[in-house]
C-alpha positions as CSV (number, residue, x, y, z in Angstrom):
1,X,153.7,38.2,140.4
2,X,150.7,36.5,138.6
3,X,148.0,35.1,140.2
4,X,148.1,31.4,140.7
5,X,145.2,29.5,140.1
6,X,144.2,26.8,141.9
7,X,143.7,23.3,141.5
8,X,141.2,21.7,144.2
9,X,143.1,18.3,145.2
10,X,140.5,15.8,146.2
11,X,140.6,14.7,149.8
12,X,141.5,11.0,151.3
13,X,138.4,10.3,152.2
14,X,135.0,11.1,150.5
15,X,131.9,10.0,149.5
16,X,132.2,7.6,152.7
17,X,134.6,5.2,151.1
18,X,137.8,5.5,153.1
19,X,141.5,6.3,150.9
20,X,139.4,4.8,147.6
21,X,139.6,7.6,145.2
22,X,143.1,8.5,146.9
23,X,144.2,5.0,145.8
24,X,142.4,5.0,142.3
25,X,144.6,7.9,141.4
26,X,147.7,5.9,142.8
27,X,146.5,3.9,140.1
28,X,145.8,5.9,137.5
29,X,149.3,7.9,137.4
30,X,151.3,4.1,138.2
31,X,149.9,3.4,134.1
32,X,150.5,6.6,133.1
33,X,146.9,8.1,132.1
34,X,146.8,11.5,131.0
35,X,145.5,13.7,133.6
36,X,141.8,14.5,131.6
37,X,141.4,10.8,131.6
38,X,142.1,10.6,135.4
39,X,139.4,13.5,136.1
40,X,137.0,11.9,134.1
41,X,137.0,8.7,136.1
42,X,137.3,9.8,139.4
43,X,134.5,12.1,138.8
44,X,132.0,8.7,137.5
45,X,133.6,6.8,140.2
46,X,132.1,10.0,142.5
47,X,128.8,9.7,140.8
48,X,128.7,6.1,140.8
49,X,129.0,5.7,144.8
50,X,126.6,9.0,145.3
51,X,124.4,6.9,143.0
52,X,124.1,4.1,145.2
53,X,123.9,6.2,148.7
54,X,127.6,6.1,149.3
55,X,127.6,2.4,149.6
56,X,130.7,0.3,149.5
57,X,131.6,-0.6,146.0
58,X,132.8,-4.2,147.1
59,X,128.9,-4.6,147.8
60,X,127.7,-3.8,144.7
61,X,127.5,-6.4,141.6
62,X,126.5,-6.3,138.6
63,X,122.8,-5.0,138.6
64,X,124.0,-2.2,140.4
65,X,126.4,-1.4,137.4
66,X,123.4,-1.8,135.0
67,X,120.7,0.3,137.1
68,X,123.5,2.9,137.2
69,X,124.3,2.5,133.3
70,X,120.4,2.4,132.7
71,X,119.9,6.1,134.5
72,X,122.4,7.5,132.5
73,X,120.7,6.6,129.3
74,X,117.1,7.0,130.1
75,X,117.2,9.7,132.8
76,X,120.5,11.5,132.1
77,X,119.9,11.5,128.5
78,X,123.9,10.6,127.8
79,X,125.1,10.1,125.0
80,X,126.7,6.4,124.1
81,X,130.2,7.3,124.3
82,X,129.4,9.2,128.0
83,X,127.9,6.0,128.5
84,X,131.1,3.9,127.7
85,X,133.2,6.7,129.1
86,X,131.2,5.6,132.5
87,X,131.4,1.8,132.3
88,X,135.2,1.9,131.5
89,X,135.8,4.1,134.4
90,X,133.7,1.4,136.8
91,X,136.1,-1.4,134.7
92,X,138.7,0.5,136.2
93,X,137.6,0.9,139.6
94,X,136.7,-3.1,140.3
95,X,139.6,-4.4,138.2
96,X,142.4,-2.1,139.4
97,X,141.5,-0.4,142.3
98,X,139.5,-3.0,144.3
99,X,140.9,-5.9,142.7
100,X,138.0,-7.7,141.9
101,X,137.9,-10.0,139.0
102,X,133.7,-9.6,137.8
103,X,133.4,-11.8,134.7
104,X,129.7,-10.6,134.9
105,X,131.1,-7.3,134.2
106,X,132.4,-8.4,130.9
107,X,128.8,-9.0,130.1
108,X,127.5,-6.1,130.2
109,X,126.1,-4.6,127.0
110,X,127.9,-1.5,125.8
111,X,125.9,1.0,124.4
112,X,126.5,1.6,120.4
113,X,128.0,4.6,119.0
114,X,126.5,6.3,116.4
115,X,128.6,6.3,113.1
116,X,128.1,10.4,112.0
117,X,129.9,12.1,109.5
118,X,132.1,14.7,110.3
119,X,130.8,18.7,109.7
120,X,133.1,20.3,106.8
121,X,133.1,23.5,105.5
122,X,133.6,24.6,102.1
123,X,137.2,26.6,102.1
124,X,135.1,30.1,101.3
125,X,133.3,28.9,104.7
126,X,136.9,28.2,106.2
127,X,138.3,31.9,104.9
128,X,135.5,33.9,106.2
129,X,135.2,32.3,110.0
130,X,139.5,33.0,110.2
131,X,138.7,36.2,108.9
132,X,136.8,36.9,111.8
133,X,140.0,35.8,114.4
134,X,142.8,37.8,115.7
135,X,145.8,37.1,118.2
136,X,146.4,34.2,119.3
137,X,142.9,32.4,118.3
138,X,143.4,33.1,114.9
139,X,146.9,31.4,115.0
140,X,146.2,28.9,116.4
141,X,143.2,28.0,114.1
142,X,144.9,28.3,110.9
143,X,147.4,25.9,112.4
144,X,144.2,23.1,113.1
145,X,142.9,24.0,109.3
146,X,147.0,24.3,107.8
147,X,148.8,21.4,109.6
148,X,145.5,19.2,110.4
149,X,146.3,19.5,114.3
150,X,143.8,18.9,117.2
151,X,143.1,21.8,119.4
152,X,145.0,20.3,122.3
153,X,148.0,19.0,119.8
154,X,148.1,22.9,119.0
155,X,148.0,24.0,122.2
156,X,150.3,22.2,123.6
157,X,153.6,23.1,121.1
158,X,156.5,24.0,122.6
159,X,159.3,26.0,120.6
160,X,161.7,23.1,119.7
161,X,158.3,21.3,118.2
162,X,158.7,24.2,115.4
163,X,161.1,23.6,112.4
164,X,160.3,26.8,110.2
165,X,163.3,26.0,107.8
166,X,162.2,22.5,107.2
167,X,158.1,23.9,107.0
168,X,157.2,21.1,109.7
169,X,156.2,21.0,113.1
170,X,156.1,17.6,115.3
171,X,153.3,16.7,117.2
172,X,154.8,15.3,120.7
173,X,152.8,12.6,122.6
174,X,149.8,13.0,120.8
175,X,146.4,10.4,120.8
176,X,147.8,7.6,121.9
177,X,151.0,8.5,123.1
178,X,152.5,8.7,119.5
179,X,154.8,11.5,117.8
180,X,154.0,12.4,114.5
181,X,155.6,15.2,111.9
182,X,153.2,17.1,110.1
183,X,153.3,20.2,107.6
184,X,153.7,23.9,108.5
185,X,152.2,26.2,106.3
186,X,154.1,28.7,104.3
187,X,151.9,31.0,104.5
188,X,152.2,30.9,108.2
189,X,156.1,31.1,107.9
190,X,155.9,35.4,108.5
191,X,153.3,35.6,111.2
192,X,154.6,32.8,113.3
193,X,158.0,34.2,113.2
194,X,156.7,37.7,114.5
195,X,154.5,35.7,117.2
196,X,158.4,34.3,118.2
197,X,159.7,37.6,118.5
198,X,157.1,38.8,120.5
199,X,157.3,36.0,122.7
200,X,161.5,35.9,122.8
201,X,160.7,39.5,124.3
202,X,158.3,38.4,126.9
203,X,160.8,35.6,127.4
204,X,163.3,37.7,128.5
205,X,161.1,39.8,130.6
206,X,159.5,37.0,132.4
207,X,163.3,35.5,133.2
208,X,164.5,38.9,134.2
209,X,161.4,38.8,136.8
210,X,162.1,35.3,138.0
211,X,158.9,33.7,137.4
212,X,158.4,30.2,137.5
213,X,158.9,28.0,134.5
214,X,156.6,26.7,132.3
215,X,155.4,23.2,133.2
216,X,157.1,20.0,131.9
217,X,156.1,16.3,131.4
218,X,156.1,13.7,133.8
219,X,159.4,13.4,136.0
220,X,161.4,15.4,133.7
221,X,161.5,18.4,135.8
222,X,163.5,16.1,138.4
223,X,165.9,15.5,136.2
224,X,166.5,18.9,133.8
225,X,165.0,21.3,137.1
226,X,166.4,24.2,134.7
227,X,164.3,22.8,131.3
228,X,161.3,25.0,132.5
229,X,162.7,28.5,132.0
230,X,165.0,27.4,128.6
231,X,163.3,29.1,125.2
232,X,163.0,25.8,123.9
233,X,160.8,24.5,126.2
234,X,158.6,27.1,126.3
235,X,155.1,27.1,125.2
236,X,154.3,28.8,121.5
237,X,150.8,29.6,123.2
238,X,151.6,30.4,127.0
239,X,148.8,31.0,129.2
240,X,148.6,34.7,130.6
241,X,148.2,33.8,134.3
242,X,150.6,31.0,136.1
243,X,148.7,28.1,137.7
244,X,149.5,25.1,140.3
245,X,151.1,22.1,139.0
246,X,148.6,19.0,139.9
247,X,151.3,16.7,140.0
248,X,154.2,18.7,141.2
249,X,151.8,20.9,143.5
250,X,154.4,24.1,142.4
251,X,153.4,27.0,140.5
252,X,154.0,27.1,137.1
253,X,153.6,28.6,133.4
254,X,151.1,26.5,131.6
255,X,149.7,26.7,127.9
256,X,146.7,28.8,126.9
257,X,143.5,27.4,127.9
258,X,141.4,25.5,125.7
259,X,138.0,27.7,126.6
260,X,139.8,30.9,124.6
261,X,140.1,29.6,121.3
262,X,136.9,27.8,121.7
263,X,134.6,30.4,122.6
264,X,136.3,32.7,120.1
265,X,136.2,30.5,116.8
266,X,132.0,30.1,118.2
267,X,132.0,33.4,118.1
268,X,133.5,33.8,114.8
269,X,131.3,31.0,113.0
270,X,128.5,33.4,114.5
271,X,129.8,36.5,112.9
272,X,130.3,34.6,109.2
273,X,126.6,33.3,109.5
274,X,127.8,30.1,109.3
275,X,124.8,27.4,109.4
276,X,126.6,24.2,110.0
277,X,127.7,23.9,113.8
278,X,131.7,24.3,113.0
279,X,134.2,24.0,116.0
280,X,138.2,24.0,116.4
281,X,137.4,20.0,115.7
282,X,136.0,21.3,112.4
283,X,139.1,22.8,111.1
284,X,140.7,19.4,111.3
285,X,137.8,17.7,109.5
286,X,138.3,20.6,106.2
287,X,142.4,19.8,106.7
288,X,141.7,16.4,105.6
289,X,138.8,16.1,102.8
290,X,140.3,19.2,101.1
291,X,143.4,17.6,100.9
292,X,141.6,14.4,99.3
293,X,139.7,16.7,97.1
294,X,143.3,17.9,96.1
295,X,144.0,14.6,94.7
296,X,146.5,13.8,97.4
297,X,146.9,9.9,98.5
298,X,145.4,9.1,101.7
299,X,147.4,6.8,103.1
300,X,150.0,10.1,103.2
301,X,147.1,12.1,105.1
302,X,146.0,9.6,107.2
303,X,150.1,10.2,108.4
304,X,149.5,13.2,108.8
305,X,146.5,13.7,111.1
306,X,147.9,10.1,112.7
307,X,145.3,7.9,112.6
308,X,146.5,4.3,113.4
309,X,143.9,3.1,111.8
310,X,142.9,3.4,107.6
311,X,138.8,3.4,108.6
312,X,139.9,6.2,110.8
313,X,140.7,8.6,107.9
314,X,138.4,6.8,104.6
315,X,135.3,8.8,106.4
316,X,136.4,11.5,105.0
317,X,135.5,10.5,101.4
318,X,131.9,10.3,102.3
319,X,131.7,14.3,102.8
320,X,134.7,15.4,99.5
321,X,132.6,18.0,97.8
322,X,131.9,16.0,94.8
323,X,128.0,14.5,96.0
324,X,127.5,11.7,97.3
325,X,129.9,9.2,96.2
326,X,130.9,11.4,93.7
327,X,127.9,10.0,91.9
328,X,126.4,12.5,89.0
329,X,122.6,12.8,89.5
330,X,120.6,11.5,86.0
331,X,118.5,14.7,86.4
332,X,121.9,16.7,85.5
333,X,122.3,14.7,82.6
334,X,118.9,16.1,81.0
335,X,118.1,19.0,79.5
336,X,117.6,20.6,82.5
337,X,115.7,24.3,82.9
338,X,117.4,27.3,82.9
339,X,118.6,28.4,85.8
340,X,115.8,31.6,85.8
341,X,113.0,28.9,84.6
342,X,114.1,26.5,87.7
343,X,113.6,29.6,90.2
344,X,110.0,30.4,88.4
345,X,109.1,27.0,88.8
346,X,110.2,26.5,92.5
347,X,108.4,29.8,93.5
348,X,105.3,27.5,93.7
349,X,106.7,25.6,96.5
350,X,106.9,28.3,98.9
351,X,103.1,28.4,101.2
352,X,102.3,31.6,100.8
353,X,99.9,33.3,103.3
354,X,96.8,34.4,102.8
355,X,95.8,38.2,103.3
């Protein structure tokens, strides 16, 4: 049998603050936050009460919020969405956990987020860093730069998602909490059904073993407890290793972790000499302005990747290839040099050394 990993459970009582974190998570999973949303504010609720020598949080007001804020920033070097991250996670703690109404929390000046433009590649960039993937990594990438999915959205299909006849795949529970339908590749349609056959086999091999099934949603493995080991509800990228639920506290087959098909698609945009800093994230970005550059309308890709919001996907104009603004430069519209005079010219520019 596999090896399970381990999930450490946090204990009742830590950072001196009897049951607190214990009854933040209560919280947390009453409203339903994802599980990465719940680790992320339990760990600044940690920080926040090492911060201020384990002190009771009832005790602290609002400068102790702002000195905490203000050492992020300064000392920490954070960035303004950590920053944000951090104060919504103290929101939570007061307002929900403690249930402490602080109208001088409301007051508190949120740090601005910088408004960058996405990195895109140019779709010879995009075919020589998949040319550098194989297995699993490089399936799963085409599927972010094909069908416009984030890495998690990708990682997390299960077989029913996958409608190869129809050439679309749904995107279950995505940002938000919202399905979507978005386009499969044709040119995917052959490896994708050899990656199912493989997988059908190790299907059947893992059922004839009797290991556990893969992990499900919420409470649904109360109420389908055979869902887990059906082909349907199996993963399309199953982890190799089984792990321990963190809600159910069982073993179980999760999907393949994040970390592989980041550190291989760095790896790839280091063999392809890339310069621009690329990422899975990137793949996305190229789905979306070379589809505008394509002519297509973008209220139908702004579907697509499932922004709620029109702003959301209109960044993508500012980075089409066509210049900026697709705005022609007046020193194109001159009689230019040749391109052999424009190299003689800009030799000059280069400092040469003397010897």
């Amino acid at each position: 049998m596999s090896a399970v990993a381990t999930f450490r459970k946090p204990a009742e009582r830590e950072d001196g603050v009897p049951g607190l974190l214990a009854v933040a998570r209560e919280r947390m999973r009453t409203r339903h936050l994802s599980l990465r949303t719940e680790q992320a504010y339990l760990q600044w609720m940690r920080r926040y009460i090492g911060f201020h020598e384990s002190r009771n949080p009832r005790e602290l007001r609002a400068p102790a919020v702002e000195q905490f804020l203000t050492h992020l920033a300064v000392h920490r070097n954070v960035s303004s969405a950590t920053q944000n991250q951090a104060l919504q996670a103290l929101l939570f703690l007061y307002r929900q956990v403690l249930g402490i109404e602080l109208p001088w929390l409301d007051n508190i000046t949120r740090a601005t987020t910088a408004k960058r433009l996405p990195v895109v590649l140019t779709r010879e960039e995009v075919r020589s860093l998949l040319s550098q993937l194989n297995g699993a990594p490089w399936l799963v990438a085409n599927l972010l730069y094909g069908s416009g999915l984030r890495l998690m959205e990708a990682l997390r299909l299960r077989i029913k998602d996958l409608a190869l006849e129809r050439g679309e795949l749904i995107v279950r529970e995505a940002k938000g909490f919202k399905d979507r339908v978005t386009m499969l590749p044709a040119s995917l349609d052959v490896p994708l059904r050899a990656h199912l056959a493989r997988l059908r086999a190790w299907f059947e091999d893992e059922r004839r073993r009797q290991q556990p099934g893969v992990s499900l949603p919420r409470a649904l493995a109360r109420k389908y407890p055979h869902a887990g080991t059906q082909w349907g509800w199996q993963y399309l990228f199953p982890s190799a290793s089984l792990c321990r639920d963190p809600y159910a506290e069982v073993p179980v087959r999760h999907h393949l972790h994040e970390k592989v098909v980041q550190r291989a698609v760095q790896e790839a945009v280091r063999t392809a000499g890339l310069t621009q800093p690329a990422s899975c994230h990137t793949l996305r970005h190229c789905f979306a302005t070379h589809l505008l550059e394509d002519g297509y309308d973008i209220r139908t890709v702004q579907e697509l990747l499932g922004h709620a919001d029109l702003k959301t996907t209109m960044i993508y104009t500012h980075v089409m290839g066509k210049g900026a603004k697709a705005v022609r430069s007046p020193l194109d519209r001159e009689a230019g040099l040749s391109g052999a005079q424009a190299v003689a010219r800009a030799e000059a520019s280069v400092v040469r050394r003397d010897t």
